[in-house]
LONU-851961 format. One line per 3 residues: number of its first residue (from 1); their letters; for each residue x, y, z of C-alpha. Coordinates in steps of 0.2 Angstrom, whole numbers. Layout:
N
NUM = a = X Y Z  ...
***
This chain:
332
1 = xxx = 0 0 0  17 9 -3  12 32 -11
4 = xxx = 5 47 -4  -10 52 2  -18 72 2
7 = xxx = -31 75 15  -41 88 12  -55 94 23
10 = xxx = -65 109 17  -69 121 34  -51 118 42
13 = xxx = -42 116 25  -45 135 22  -63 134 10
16 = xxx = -73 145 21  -76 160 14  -67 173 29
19 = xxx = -83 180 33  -94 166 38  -79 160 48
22 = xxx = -85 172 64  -102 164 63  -108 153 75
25 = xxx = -113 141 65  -98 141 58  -89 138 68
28 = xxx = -98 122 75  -97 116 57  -78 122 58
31 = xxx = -77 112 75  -85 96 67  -71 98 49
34 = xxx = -58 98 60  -63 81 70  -65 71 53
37 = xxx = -49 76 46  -42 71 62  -48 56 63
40 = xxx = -43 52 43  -24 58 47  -23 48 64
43 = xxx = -30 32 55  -17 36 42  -3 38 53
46 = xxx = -5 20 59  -1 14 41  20 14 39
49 = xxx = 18 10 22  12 27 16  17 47 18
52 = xxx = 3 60 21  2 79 17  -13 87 29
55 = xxx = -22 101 21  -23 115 36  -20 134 40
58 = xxx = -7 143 47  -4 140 66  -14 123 65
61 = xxx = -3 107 68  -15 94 77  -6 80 77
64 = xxx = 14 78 74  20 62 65  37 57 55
67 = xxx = 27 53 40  16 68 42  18 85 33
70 = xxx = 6 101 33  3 112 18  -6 128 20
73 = xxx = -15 136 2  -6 151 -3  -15 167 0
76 = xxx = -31 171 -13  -29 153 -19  -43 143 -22
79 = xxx = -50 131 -13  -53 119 -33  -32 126 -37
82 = xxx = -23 121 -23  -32 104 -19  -28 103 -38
85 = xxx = -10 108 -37  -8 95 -20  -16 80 -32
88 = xxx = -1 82 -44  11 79 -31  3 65 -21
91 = xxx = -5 47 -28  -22 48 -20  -31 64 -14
94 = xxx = -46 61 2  -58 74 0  -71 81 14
97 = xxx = -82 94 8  -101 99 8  -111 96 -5
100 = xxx = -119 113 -3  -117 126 -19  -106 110 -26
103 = xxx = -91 110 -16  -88 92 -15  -90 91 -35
106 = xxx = -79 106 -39  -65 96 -30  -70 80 -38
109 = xxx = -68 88 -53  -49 95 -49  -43 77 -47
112 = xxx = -39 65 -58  -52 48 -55  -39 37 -54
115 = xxx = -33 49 -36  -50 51 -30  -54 43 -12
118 = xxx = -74 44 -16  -90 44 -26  -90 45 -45
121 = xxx = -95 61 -52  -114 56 -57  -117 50 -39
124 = xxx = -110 65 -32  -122 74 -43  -137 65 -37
127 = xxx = -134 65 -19  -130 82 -18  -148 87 -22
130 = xxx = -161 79 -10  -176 81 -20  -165 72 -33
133 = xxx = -161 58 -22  -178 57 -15  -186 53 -30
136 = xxx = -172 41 -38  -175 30 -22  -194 31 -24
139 = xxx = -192 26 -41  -183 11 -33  -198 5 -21
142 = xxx = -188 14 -4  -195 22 8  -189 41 5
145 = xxx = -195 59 8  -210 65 -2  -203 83 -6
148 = xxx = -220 92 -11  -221 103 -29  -232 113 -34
151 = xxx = -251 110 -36  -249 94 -27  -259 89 -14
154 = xxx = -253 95 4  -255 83 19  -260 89 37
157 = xxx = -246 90 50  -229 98 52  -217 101 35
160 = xxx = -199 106 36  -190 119 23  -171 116 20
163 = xxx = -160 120 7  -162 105 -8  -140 101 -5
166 = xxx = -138 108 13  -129 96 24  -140 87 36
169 = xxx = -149 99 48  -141 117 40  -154 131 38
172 = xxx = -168 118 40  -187 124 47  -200 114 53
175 = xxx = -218 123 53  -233 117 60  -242 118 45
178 = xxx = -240 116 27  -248 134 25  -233 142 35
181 = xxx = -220 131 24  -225 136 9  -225 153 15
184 = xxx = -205 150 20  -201 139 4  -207 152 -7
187 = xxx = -198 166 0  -183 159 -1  -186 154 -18
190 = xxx = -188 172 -22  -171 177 -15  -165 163 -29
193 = xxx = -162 149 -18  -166 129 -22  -174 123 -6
196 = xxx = -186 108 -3  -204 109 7  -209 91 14
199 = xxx = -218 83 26  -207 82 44  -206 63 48
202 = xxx = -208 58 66  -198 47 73  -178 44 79
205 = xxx = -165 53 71  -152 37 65  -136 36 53
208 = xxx = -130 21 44  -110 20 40  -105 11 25
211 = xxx = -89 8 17  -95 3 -3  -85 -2 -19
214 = xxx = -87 -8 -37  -90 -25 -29  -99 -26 -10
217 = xxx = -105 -14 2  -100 -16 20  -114 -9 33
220 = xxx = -100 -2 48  -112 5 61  -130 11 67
223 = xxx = -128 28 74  -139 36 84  -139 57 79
226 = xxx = -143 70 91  -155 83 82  -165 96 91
229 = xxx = -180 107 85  -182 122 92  -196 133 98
232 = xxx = -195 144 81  -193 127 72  -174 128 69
235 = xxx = -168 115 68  -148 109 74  -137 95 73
238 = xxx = -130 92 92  -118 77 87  -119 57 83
241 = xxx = -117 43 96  -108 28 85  -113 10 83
244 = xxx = -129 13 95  -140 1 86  -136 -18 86
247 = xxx = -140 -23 72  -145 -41 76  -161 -29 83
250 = xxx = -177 -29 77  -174 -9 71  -156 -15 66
253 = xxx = -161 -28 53  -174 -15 47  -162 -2 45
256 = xxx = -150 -12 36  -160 -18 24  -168 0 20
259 = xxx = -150 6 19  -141 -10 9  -156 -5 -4
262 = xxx = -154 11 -4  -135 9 -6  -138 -4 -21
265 = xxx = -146 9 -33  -130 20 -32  -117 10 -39
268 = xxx = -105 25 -39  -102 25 -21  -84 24 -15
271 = xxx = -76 23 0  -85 28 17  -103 35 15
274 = xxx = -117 40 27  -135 37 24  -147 48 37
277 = xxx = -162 39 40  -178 41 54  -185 26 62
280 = xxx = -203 30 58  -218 21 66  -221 13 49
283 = xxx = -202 9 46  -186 17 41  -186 30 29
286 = xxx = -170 38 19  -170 58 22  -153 61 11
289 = xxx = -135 52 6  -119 60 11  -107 55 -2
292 = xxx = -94 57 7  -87 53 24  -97 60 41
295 = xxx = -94 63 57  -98 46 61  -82 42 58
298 = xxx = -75 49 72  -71 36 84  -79 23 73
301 = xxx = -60 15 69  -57 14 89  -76 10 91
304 = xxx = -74 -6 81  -54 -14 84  -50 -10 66
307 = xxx = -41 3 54  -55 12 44  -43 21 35
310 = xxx = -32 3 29  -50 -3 23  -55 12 12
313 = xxx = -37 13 4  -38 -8 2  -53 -7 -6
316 = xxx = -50 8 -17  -35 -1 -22  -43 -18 -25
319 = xxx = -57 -8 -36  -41 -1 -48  -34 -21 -50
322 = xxx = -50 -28 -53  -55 -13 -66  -37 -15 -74
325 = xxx = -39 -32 -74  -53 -34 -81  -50 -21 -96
328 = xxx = -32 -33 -98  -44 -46 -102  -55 -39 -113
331 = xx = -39 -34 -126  -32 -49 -122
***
C-alpha cells in the first residue's frame, strides 16, 4: 500500500469564505471539519507504508507524526487550485467537503479519477440534491421523503423547509403547517435559492455507515444522531453517538435492509458513505445520502478494533486491480 495520500477537509483546509468564519454556526461546522480530518490523518498515521500531506491553516498542527507534513493554500488561492495543485504531487487525494453550492463536485472535478478517495461524479451529482435523491429512491420501491411541488396535494401535519443540498440539519425549518412552509419555501425561492418543502417525519434521528465499492458494500455502524427542534422550528445538529443500534435488533435488521437497498441503486459509491435515515412508526425512511465521509467516523475505527482508513485505501485499491484487470482481459 506503498504512495501518498492528500487529506483535504474543506472548513479547516481553508474553504470558508473569511466572513462566515466568525459565525456561530460556523464555527460548529468548523469544529466538526476539523474532528473528521483528524480522525482520517490519525488512522493514516498508523499505516507505515504510506506518507501524508494534511491540508490545514497557518498555526494549525493537530497531530505531529514522521510521516506527516502540513501544507497551507497560498493566499487568494482557491480552494478547486490548490487541492488541484496537491493531487499532482501525491498518488491519492481524500476529499471532505459539503455538497452545498457544489463544493464536494468542484473538488472532484480538480482530481484525476484514478486519485480520487470517493463517489464518482454522477453519484456526487445525485446525492447532492435531496429532492434528486428522493425521487431516484422512490423510483426504486424505498421508503424516502416526499418533497412536495407545486399544485400537489398538501398533507395535514408539520413540514420542514431546507435548502435542496444543505448538509444534514443546515438552515432547515419545521412549521406546523403546510400553509406556513409554503410561505418559507417560497420566499426563499424568491431570494433565488433551491430549497425543498416536505412533510417532517416523526420518529428517531439514525445514521447508517457504509464503506461501498465496485463489488460489495459493508454496513459499519447504526448511529444514533442527536438533532433538536427548536421553539421557532430551527432545527440543529448536536452530534452522533456511534454503533448505538445492534444490528441483530429488530430496528437494526430493518435499518440495514432500507440502507443495503438504498446503497444498491447508487453503484457509484466509493469509500465511506453516510445514509441519514428516521425510524418511523411505519419503518425506516432515507432523508438524504452524504457521499462522502461523516462525522460518524470519528471514533468509529477505535469503536470497532479496526483501521477504517487501511480498509478504504484496500478497497479503493482492489477496485483499480479488478478494473485494470478486467480491461487486460478484454484486449487480451
Amino acid at each position: 500500500m506503498a504512495g501518498s495520500v492528500f487529506v483535504y477537509e474543506y472548513l479547516s483546509g481553508g474553504g470558508q469564505p473569511a466572513q462566515q468564519e466568525a459565525h456561530p454556526a460556523a464555527r460548529h461546522l468548523l469544529a466538526q471539519g476539523r474532528s473528521m480530518r483528524d480522525a482520517i490523518v490519525a488512522d493514516l498515521v498508523r499505516i507505515e507504508e504510506i506518507e501524508i500531506t494534511c491540508a490545514t491553516i497557518e498555526g494549525d498542527r493537530p497531530i505531529a507524526a514522521s510521516r506527516l507534513r502540513y501544507a497551507v493554500a497560498r493566499r487568494g488561492q482557491s480552494a478547486r487550485d490548490f487541492v488541484r495543485v496537491m493531487a499532482r504531487a501525491h498518488d491519492l487525494v481524500w476529499v471532505v467537503a459539503p455538497e452545498s453550492d457544489a463544493a464536494l463536485a468542484t473538488l472532484a472535478a480538480a482530481v484525476p479519477g484514478g486519485q480520487w478517495i470517493g463517489c464518482d461524479a454522477p453519484t456526487i451529482a445525485l446525492a447532492s440534491s435531496k429532492s434528486s435523491t428522493a425521487r431516484h429512491l422512490a423510483q426504486a420501491g424505498i421508503a424516502a421523503t416526499s418533497p412536495w411541488r407545486p399544485g400537489a396535494v398538501a398533507v395535514a401535519g408539520r413540514w420542514v423547509v431546507k435548502p435542496d443540498d444543505g448538509a444534514g440539519a443546515c438552515d432547515a425549518q419545521v412549521f406546523a403547517s403546510f400553509e406556513a412552509g409554503e410561505f418559507e419555501w417560497r420566499r426563499r425561492v424568491e431570494l433565488g435559492k433551491v430549497a425543498v418543502l416536505e412533510p417532517w417525519i416523526d420518529g428517531e434521528a439514525l445514521s447508517v455507515s457504509m464503506l461501498c465499492s465496485a463489488w460489495r458494500t459493508e454496513l459499519l455502524a447504526i448511529n444514533r444522531q442527536h438533532v433538536d427542534v427548536d421553539e421557532r422550528g430551527q432545527v440543529s445538529f448536536r452530534g452522533v453517538s456511534i454503533d448505538a443500534v445492534d444490528r441483530a435488533s429488530t430496528l437494526g435488521r430493518q435499518v440495514a435492509r432500507v440502507a443495503t437497498r438504498a446503497a444498491q441503486t447508487l453503484p457509484g459509491l466509493r469509500g465511506f458513505v453516510g445514509f441519514d435515515l428516521v425510524a418511523a412508526p411505519h419503518g425506516p425512511v432515507v432523508i438524504e445520502i452524504n457521499p462522502r465521509l461523516t462525522c460518524a467516523y470519528v471514533g468509529l475505527s477505535h469503536r470497532l478494533g479496526r483501521n477504517l482508513a487501511r480498509d478504504v485505501l484496500a478497497m479503493f485499491r482492489s477496485d483499480i486491480a479488478r478494473r485494470e484487470g478486467h480491461a487486460s482481459f478484454r484486449s487480451a
